[in-house]
N, C-alpha and C positions, 0 to 999 in steps of 0.2 A: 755718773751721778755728779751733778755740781751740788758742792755744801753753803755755803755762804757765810761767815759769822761776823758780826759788828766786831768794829775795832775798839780798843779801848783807850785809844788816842790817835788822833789825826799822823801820817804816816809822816815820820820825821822828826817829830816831836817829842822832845825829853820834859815831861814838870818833874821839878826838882820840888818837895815840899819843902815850904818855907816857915809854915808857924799855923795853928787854930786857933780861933778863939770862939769865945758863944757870947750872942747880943741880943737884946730883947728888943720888943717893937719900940721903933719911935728913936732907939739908941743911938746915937752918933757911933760910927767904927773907923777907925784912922787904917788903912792899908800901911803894910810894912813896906817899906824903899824895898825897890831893885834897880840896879845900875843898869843904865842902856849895856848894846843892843834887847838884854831882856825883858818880856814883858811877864805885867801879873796879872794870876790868872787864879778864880776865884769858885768856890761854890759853896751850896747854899742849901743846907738840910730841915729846909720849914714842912716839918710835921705837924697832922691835922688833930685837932682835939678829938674828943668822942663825940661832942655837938656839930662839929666840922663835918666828921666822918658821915651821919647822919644825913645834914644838910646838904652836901655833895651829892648822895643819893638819891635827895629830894628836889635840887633845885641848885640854881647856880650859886656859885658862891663869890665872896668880894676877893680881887685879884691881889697879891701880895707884891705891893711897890718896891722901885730899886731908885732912891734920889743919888745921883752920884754928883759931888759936888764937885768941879774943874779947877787946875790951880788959875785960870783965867777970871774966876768968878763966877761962871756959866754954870745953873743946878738945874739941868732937867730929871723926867721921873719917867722910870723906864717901869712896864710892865714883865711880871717876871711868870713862869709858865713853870707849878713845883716840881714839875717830873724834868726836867730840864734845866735847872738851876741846882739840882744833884749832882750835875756833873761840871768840869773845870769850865770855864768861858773868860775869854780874857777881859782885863775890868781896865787896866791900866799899863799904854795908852788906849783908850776908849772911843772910839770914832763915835761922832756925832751926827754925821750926816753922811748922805751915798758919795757925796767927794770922798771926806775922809777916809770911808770905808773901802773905797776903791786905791787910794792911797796906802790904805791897811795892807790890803792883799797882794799888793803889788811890792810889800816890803820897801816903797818909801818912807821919809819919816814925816809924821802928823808935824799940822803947827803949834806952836808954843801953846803954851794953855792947855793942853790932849791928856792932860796927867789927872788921874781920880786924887783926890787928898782926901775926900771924906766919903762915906755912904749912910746913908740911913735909910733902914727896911720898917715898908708902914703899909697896913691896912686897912680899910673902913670897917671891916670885919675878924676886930683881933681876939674874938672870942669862938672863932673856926678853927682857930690855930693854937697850937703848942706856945707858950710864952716864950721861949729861949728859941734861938736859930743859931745852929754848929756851920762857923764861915770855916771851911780850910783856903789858906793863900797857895800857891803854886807857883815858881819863876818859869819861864821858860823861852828859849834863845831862839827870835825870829830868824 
């Protein structure tokens, strides 16, 4: 009999928790500093309202935005998926593109600019959702 059970962290991998906070839509949230080699690594407890709850039922619902702001100036808006934003993902440094990301995984370092300094979580549909969203930060040594 083969059992199989998910892991509850990629094999290797130590997150040290580093801090919570809870932020409302639209909120600007500054990440707390980690010293290289370590990166942070973040998640995202967006719970659905009762009308939410409903509406999910019924019909799609509007997607919960990630803007991460770059220390380079660069703010794209990343789409976030709520059952997978429960769990850690690394936020910063944050690969941008499949260079970087290839970069990423191969444990080189990103270019200047790769550091998140700000984030703001936004919806067109913020009355699906709970007001407050609980960020836990995480370090953890590439």
């Amino acid at each position: 009999m083969l059992l199989l059970q998910r892991r509850s962290q990629a094999p290797g991998l130590q997150l040290r928790p580093v801090g919570e906070t809870s932020a409302g839509w639209e909120e600007g949230i500054n990440p707390p500093a980690v010293h290289a080699p370590e990166v942070l690594w973040a998640s995202f407890e967006i719970d659905p309202s009762p009308w939410g709850r409903l509406r999910w039922f019924l019909f799609r619902t509007h997607w919960p935005l990630l803007q991460a702001d770059y220390a380079d100036g660069v703010s794209p808006w990343y789409r976030l998926l709520r059952e997978i934003a429960r769990e850690p993902m690394p936020l910063s440094p944050l690969p941008r593109n499949l260079r970087e990301a290839a970069m990423y995984w191969r444990n080189e370092p990103l270019p200047e600019g790769a550091e998140v300094k700000r984030i703001v979580l936004r919806t067109l549909g913020r009355e699906q959702y709970a007001p407050r969203i609980r960020v836990r930060w995480y370090a953890a040594s590439r």
